[in-house]
C-alpha positions as CSV (number, residue, x, y, z in Angstrom):
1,X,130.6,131.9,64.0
2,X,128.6,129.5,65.6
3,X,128.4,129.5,69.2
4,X,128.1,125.9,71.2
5,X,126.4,127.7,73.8
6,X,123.5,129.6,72.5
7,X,120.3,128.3,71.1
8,X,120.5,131.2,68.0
9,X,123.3,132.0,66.1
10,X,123.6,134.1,63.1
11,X,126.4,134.9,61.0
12,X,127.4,138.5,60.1
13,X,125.5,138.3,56.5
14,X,122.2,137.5,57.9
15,X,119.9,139.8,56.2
16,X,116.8,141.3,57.9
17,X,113.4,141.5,56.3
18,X,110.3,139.6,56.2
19,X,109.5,136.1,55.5
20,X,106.8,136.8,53.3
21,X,110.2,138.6,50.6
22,X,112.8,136.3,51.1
23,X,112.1,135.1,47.9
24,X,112.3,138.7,46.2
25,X,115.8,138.7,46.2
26,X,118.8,136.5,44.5
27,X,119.7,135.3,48.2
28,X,120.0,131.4,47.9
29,X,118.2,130.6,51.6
30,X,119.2,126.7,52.5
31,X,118.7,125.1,55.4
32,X,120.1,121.7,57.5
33,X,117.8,119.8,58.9
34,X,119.2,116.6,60.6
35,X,117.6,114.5,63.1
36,X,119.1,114.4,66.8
37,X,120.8,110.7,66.9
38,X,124.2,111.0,67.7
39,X,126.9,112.0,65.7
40,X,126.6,112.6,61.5
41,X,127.0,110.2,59.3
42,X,129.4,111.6,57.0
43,X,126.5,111.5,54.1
44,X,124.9,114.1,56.4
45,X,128.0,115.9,57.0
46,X,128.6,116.3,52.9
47,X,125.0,117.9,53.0
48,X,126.2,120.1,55.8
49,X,128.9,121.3,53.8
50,X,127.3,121.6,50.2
51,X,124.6,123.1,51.7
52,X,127.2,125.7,53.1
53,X,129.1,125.9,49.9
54,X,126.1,126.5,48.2
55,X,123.7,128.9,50.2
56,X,124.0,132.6,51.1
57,X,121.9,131.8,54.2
58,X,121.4,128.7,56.3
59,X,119.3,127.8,58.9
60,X,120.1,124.5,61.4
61,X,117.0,122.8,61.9
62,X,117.3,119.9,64.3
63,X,114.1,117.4,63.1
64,X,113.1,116.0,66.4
65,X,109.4,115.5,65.9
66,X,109.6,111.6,65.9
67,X,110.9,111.2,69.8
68,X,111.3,107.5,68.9
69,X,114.6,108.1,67.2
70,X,115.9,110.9,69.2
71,X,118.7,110.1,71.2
72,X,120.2,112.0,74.8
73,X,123.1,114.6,73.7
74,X,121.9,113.9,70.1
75,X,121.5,117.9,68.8
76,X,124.9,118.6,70.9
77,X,127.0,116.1,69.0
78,X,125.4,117.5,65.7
79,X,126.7,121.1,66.9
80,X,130.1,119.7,68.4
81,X,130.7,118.0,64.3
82,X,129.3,121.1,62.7
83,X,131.9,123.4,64.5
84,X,134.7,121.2,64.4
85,X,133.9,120.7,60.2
86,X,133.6,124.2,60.4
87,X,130.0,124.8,59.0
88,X,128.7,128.0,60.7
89,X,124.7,128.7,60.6
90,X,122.8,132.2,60.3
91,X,119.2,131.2,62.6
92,X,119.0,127.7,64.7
93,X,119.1,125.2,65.7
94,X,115.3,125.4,65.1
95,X,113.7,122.3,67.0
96,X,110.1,121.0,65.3
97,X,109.0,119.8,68.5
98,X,108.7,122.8,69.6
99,X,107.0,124.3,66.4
100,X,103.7,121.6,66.8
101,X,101.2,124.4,67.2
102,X,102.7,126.2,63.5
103,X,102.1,122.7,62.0
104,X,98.3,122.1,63.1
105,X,97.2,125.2,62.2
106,X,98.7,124.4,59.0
107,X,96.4,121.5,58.4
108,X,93.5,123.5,59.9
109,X,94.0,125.4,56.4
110,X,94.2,122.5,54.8
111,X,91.2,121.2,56.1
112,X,92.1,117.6,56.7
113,X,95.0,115.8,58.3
114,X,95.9,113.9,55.4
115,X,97.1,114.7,51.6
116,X,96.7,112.2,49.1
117,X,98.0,108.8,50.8
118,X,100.0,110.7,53.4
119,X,99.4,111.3,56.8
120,X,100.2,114.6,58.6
121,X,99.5,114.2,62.3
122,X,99.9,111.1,64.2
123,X,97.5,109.6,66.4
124,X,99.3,111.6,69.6
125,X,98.7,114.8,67.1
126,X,102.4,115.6,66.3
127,X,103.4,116.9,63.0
128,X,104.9,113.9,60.6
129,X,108.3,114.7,58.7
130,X,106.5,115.1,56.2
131,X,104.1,118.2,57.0
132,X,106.8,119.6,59.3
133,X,109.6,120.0,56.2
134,X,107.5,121.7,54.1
135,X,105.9,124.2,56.8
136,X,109.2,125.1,57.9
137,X,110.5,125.2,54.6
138,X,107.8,127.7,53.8
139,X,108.0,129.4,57.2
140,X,111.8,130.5,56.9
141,X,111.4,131.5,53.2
142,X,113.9,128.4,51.9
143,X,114.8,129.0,48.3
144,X,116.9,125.7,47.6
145,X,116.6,122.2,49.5
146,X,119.9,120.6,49.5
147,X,119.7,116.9,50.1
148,X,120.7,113.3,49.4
149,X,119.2,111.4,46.5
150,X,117.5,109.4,48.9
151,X,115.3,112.1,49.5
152,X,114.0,112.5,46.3
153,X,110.9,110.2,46.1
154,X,109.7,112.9,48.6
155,X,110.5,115.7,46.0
156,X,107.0,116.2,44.3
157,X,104.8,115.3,47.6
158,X,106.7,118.3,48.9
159,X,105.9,120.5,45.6
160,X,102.4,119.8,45.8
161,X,102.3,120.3,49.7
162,X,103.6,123.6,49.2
163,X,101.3,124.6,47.0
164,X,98.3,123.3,48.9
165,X,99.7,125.8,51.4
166,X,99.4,128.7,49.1
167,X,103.3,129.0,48.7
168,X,105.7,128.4,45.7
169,X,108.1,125.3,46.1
170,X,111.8,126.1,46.7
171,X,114.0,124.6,43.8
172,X,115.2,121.0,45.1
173,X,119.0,119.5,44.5
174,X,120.1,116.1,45.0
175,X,123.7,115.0,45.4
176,X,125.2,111.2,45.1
177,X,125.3,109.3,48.4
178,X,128.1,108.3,50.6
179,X,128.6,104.7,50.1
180,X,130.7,102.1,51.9
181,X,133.0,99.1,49.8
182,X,130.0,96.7,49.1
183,X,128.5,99.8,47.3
184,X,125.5,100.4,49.7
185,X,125.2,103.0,51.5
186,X,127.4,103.5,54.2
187,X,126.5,102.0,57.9
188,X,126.7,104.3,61.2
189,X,128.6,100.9,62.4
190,X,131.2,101.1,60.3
191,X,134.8,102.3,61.4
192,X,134.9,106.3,60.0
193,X,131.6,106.4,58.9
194,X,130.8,108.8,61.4
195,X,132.5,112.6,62.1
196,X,132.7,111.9,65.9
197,X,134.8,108.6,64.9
198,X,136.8,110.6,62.3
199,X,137.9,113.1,65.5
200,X,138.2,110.7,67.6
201,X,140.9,108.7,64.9
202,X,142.8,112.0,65.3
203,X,142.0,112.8,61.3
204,X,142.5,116.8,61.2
205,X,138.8,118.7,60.5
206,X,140.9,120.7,57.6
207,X,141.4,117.1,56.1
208,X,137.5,115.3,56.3
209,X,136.7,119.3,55.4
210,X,138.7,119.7,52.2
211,X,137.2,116.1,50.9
212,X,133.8,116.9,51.8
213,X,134.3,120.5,49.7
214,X,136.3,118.7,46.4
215,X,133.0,116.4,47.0
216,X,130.7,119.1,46.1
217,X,127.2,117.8,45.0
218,X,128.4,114.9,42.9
219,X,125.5,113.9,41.0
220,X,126.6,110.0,41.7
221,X,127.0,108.1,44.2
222,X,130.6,108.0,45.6
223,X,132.4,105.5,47.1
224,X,134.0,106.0,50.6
């Protein structure tokens, strides 16, 4: 079970072995990887869970690397909604900002620090979202990316990053967004958009849990 407290947490079917065969076995290796701003959005919460639902092993990854967005308490209200949904992690939280040595010597193999039109460090050297996804993707052996469908204009940048890197892509899968009643998608501002506002309405975590699980990965977007 996840523990509020400690900065690793694995659950009992955490399997041990190298990174480099991961991706012998059948083990479906998913990972989380929200960015520390306050409570989830409950599009990032149905990720949470179908990434659950669907992995054998999952890894919290907390994407901090642009400090612009970050917010104070931001990774402990993702942990407080996690536990309360009752979405339990084998490794993490994992913070990039503390992986920025791991992401230059990345592009120090790839010789450059941009791919294509895309650029991997900023100008204070920090690794973009975009180089720091696929390294850690490739670092903890992922097998399947589990994400929104706004995600997936980044799909093939990601395929051919990966490769660049000398490593095979992990398979992706999209799901349907979360939107609100004027069909876009749904606004932190809104009333029960959020988990933390859900709690706080006094809506049980069995109840958002069950609807988040009959939710699956719907291959549309779904309206709240």
């Amino acid at each position: 079970m996840a523990s509020r407290g400690s900065s690793s947490s694995r659950r009992t079917r955490s399997t041990s072995g190298t990174r480099s065969t991961f991706r012998l076995g059948s083990m479906k290796r998913v990972r989380f990887a929200p960015s520390p701003t306050g409570s989830l959005h409950v599009g990032n919460a149905l990720s949470a869970v179908a990434n659950r639902d669907f992995g054998d092993w999952f890894l919290l990854r907390i994407d901090d690397t642009d400090a612009t967005r970050n917010i104070p308490g931001g990774e402990e209200a993702i942990r407080t909604d996690l536990e309360w949904l009752g979405v339990e992690w084998d490794e993490g939280p994992v913070r990039q900002s503390e992986r920025q040595d791991v992401y230059r010597e990345a592009v120090n193999r790839l010789g450059s620090d941009r791919f294509g039109r895309i650029t991997l460090l900023r100008e204070d050297g920090t690794a973009t979202y975009q180089l720091a996804s696929v390294v850690d993707d490739i670092e903890f052996g992922i097998t399947h990316v589990v994400r929104g469908n706004d995600h997936r204009p980044n799909a093939q940048l990601h395929r051919d990053l990966t490769r660049a890197l000398g490593a095979e892509p992990p398979e992706y899968v999209h799901h349907g967004l979360i939107l609100g009643e004027d069909g876009r998608k749904l606004s932190k501002r809104e009333f029960g958009s959020t988990v933390a506002s859900l709690r706080d309405a006094g809506i049980p975590a069995q109840a958002v849990r069950r609807y988040l699980d009959e939710l699956g990965l719907p291959k549309h977007d779904v309206h709240y």
